[in-house]
N, C-alpha and C positions, 0 to 999 in steps of 0.2 A: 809218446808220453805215457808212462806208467799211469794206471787205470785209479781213481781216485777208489775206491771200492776195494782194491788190495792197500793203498797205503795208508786208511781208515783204518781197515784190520789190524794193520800191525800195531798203530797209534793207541787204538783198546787195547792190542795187546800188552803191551808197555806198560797202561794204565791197570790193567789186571795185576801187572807180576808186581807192581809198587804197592798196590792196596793188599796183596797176599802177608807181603814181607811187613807191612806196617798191623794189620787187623792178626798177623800170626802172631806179634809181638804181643799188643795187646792182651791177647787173650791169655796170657801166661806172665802177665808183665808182673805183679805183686807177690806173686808168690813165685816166680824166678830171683825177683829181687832178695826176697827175704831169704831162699835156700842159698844161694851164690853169695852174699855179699855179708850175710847174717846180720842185715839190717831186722829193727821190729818191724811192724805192719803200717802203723804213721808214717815211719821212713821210706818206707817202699813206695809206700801211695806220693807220699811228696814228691818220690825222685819222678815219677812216672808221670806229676805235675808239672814239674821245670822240664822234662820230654818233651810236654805235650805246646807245654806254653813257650818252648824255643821251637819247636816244628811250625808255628803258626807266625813268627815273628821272622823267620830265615825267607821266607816267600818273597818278601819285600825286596831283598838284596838280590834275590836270584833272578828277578823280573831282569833288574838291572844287568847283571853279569851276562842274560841271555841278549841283549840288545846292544849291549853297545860291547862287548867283546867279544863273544865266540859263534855267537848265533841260537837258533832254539835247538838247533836238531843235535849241533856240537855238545850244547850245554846238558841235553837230555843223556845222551852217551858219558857223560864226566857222573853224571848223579847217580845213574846205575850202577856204575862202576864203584862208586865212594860206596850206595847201599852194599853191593854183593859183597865189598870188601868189609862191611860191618857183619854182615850176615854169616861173612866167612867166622872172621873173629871170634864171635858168640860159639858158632859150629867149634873153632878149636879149641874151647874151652878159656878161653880168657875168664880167668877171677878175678876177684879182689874188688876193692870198694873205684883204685884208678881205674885196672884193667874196663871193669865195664862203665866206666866216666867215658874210659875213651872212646870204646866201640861206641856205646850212644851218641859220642859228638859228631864222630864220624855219620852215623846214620841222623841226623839232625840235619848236617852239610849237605846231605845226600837229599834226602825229602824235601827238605826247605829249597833246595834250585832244581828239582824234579817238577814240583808242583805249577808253576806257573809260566812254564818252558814245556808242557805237554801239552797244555791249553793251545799255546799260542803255535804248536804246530800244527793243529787241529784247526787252526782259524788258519793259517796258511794253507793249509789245504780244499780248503772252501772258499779262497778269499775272494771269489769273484761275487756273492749272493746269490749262491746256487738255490732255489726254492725248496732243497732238501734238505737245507741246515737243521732246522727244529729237530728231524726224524732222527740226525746224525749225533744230537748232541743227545736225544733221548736215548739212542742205542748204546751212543758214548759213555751216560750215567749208568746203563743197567750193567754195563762192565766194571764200575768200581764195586756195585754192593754183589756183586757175583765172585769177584775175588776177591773180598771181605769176606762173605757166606765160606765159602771154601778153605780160606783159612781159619775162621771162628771154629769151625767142625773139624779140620785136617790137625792142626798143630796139638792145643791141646792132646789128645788123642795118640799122637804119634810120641809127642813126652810124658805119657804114663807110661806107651809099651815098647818103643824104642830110645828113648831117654832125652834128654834136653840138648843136647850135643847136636844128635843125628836128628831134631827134628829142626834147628837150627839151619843145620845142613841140608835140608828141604829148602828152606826158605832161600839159603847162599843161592841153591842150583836154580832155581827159578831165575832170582834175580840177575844172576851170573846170563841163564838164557834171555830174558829182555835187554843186557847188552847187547850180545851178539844180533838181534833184531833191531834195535835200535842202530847200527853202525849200516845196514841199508835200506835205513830211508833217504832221499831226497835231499840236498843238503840247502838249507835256507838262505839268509844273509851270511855272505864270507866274512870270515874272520878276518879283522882288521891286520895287516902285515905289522913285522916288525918285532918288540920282544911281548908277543901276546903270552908264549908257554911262560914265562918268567913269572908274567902280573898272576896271571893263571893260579902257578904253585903258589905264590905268596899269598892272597887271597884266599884260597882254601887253605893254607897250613892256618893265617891267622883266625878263620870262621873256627877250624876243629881247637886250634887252642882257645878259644873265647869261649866253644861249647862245652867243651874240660870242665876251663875252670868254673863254669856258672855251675854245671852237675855236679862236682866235685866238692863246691863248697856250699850246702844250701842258702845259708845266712846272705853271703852278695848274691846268690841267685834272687830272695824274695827281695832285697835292696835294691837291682835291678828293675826287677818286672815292676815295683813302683816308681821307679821313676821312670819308667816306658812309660807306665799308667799318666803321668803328669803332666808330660811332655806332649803327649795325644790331648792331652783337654786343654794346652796352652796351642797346640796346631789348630784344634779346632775352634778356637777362639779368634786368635790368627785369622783362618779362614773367614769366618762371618761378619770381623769386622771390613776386610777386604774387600768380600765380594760387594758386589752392586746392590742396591735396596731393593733392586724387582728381584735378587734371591731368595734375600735372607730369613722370609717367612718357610718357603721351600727348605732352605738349610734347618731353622728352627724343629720344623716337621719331620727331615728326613734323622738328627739328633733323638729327638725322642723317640722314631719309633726303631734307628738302630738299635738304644738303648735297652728294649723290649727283645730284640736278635740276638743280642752279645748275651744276654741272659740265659738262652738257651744251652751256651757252651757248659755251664756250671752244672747243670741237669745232667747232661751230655757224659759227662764227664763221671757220672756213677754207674755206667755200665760197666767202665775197667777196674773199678775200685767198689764201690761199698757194696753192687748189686751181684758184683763175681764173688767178693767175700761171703756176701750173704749166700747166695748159692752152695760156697761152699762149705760153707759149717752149718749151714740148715736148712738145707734142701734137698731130699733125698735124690739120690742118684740113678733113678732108673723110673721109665718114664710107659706106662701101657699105650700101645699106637698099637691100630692095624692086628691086635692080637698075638700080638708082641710086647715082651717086654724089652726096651732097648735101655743101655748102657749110658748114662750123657754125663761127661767131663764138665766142670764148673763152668770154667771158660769157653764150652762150645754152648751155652747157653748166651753168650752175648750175638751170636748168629744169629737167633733171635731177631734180634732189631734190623737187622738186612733181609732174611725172608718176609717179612711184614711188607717192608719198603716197596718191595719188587712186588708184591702182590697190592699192595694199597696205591699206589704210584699209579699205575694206568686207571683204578680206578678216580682219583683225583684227579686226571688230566680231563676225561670225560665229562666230570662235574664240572670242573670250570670249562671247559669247551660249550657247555650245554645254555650254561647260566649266562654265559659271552653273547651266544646266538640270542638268547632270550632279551638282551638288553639290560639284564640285572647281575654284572660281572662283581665276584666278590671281590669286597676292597680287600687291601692289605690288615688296617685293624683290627675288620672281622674275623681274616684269618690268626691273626695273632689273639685274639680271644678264645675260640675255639680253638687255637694249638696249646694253650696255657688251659684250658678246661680238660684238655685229655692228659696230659700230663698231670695236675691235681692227680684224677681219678688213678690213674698207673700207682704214685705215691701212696693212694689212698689202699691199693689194692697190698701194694708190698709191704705196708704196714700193717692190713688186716692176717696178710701171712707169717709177718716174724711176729704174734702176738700170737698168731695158731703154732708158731715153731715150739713156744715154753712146752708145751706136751711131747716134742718130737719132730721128728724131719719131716717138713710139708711137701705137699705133692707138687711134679715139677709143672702142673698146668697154671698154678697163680703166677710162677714165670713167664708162661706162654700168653696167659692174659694181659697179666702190668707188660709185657714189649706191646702186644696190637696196641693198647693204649700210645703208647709212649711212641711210636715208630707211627702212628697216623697224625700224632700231633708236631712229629718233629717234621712231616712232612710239608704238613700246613706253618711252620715258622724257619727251617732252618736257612732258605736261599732266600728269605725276603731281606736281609739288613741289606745286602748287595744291589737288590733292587729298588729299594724305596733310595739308596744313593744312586742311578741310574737316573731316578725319575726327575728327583730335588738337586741333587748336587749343580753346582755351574758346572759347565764343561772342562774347562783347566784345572777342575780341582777333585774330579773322577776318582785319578788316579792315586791321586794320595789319601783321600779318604777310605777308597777298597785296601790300601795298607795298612791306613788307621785299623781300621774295620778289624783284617788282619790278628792284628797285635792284639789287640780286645777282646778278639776271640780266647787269645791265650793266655792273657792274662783272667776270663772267669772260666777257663780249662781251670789254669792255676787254683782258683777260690774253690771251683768245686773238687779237686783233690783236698785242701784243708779242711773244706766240708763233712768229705767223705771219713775222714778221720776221725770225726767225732763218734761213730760207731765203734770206735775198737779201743777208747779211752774205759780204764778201769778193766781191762781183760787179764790184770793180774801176771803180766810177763806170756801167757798161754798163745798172744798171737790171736785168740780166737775172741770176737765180740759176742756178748750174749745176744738174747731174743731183745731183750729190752731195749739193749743199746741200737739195735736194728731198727727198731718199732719208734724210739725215739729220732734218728735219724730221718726216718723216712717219711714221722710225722710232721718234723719241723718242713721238712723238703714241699709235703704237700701243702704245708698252710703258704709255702713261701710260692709256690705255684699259683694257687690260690689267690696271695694277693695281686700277683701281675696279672692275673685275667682279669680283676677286678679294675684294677688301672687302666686296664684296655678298655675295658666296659665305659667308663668313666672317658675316658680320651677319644672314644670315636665321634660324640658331636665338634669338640673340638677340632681334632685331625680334618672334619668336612669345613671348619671355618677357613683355619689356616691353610689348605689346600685350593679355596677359593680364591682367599683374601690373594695367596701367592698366584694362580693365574692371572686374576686382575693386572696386580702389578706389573706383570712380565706385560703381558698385550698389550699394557700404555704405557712400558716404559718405552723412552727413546737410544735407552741406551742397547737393546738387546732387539735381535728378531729373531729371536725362540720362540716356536712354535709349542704351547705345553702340550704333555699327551694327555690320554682320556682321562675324564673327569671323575674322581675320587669317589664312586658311590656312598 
């Protein structure tokens, strides 16, 4: 039997060449838009919202298609191929407002059943509870922000001095090579016999024409994502009146503090948009390191937030490892308190910069500063909405709330591109937002930071009631023998 240790590797692999092709896009996403398609800077940001907010909503489906028809490893082989064929696309210069509606949708199909079809080969390859899971999946994470890092600093970079085309075509060859590596691994569950290539195409031709047309047309795009938005607070109603009474405090608890999670996407969401803009109309371009002066492209400052990560990340595991041993494990609130206090401060900081911008292009260390901010606090928030549903949710209804989740993620991606826009409103046709408009953006951003720490503040005696009141119930109810886990500090 092939060595789990080689089919790990490839599995990161795979997981690298996805986050190169997706974090390359990014970082050149707003102002490829507006040179290719001669959208304004609203436009661009928007479209790169309905991206972002159908890549977070296609996951749900693809769970599906890896399960019950082709398998994970089949499925992982069809999504690389849909990306490199997008990557291709861009690479050949496809224009126009359709042209690149389409390549996006394709690359939307592509992501969306990549994402949760990589996972689940990675739990197939561990699936016995091998005691090395934890190290495997820690090594697994530091391959996403490594090809992230790599492409925030490669692509930019490569489309000032070899043009947008051929850095595209970096991107193609990569992902083109995580095919060919992904066609020998291991193959999982067989695909079921019969006319499976048929459902196959059909199913993809129908996903890329649905991704079309939402990119294509913004108007039913943002009519869409509300009524996704609706139909998730009528599921989640659905749910709680359902479940059992020894849940529903649990469900109550784990709602609210999703709530405080999904929030972070809108935050999130100003690295590709108002903080690359900012960058680039008022931040100088070159950077004193090491006795050097170095050269740095707008968009390789969103690298930024993945070198932090991979530097703050081990230190964060140690902290909670430490405070675990000690008997005083931080709860989840407290982390979403302190993840919303350092975001504040990041806002606080990139708004003291674009009010230093009115004089001139500021130095690129208030960059370097507002990310440690912002990359220690997204650490401390980004994986708890998944987990507080882990803890609270009933068990039959896991999985549909990590799709809720999902979707919600991408619908306040969504909000925070609309957000983002407000900085380029009044730019006189120029494309370019002032200092002010900056300064005002980033201020609202922080008071709005600001107030969810403060809710959090406010919500953590709470959270220890309702996390009580809910074990209670579970231990005497008679209808469940769930065991709850440890106790809510």
């Amino acid at each position: 039997m092939e060595s789990r240790r080689r089919i790990f590797l490839r599995i990161a692999t795979l997981e690298l060449c996805e986050r190169f092709g997706f974090y390359g896009l990014q970082s050149v996403s707003v102002l490829y838009f507006v040179k290719t398609m001669g959208l304004s800077e609203q436009g661009a940001i928007m479209l790169w919202g309905a991206f972002s907010a159908l890549m977070f909503g296609v996951p749900v489906l693809g769970g599906w298609l890896g399960d019950r028809i082709l398998g994970a490893r089949r499925t992982v082989a069809v999504a690389l191929a849909l990306l490199a064929t997008g990557y291709t696309g861009l690479a050949s210069g496809m224009g126009g407002a359709a042209g690149i509606s389409l390549v996006l949708a394709v690359l939307v199909c592509g992501g969306g059943i990549f994402k949760p079809n990589i996972t689940s080969l990675l739990r197939h390859a561990f699936s016995d509870g091998d005691d090395r899971l934890d190290i495997v999946f820690t090594i697994y994470y530091m391959s996403i922000n490594i090809g992230a890092t790599i492409a925030a600093l490669a692509i930019p970079f490569l489309a000032v001095h070899i043009g947008w085309r051929a850095s595209f075509g970096v991107s193609a060859a990569v992902l083109w090579a995580g095919f060919a590596v992904s066609l020998t691994l291991p193959a999982t569950t067989p695909a079921p016999a019969g006319a499976t290539d048929r459902r196959l195409w059909l199913l993809l031709a129908a996903g890329i024409g649905a991704a079309f047309t939402l990119l294509h047309y913004p108007t039913l795009a943002r009519t869409c994502i509300w009524i996704a938005a609706t139909a998730i607070l009528l599921i989640w109603i659905v749910l709680y009146r359902r479940s059992a009474p020894a849940w529903r405090a649990g469900l109550k608890l784990s709602f609210a503090l999703q709530a405080e999670a999904i929030l972070f996407f809108l935050f999130n969401q100003q690295i590709a948009t108002s903080l690359t803009g900012f960058a680039r109309d008022h931040v100088a371009g070159t950077i004193h390191m090491a006795g050097m002066d170095w050269i740095v492209q707008p968009g390789q400052f969103q690298s930024l937030n993945n070198l932090w990560i991979l530097i703050f990340a081990p230190c964060l595991a140690a902290l909670y490892h430490s405070a675990a041993r000690k008997g005083r494990p931080i709860s989840v609130p407290i982390r979403f308190l302190c993840g919303f206090v350092l975001l504040t401060g990041s806002f606080i900081l990139w708004r003291t910069a674009a009010l230093a911008g009115a004089a001139g292009p500021v130095s690129p260390w208030w960059m370097v500063a507002g990310y440690a901010l912002f990359s220690l606090g997204e650490l401390l928030i980004a994986a708890l909405g998944l987990a507080v549903i882990a803890r609270y949710a009933p068990p039959d209804a896991v999985g549909r709330l990590m799709g809720c989740f999902s979707v919600l993620g991408g619908l306040a991606s969504y909000l925070g591109s609309l957000v983002a826009t407000d900085a380029t409103y009044g730019a006189a046709g120029t494309g370019t937002a002032s200092t002010a408009g900056y300064a005002h953006l980033f201020g609202n951003l922080a008071a709005l930071a600001a107030i969810v720490a403060l809710a959090s503040a406010l919500f953590i005696p709470f959270a220890r009631r309702m996390d009580a009141y809910w074990r209670r119930a579970l231990l005497t109810s008679p209808s469940t023998d769930e065991t709850p886990p440890e106790i809510l500090p």
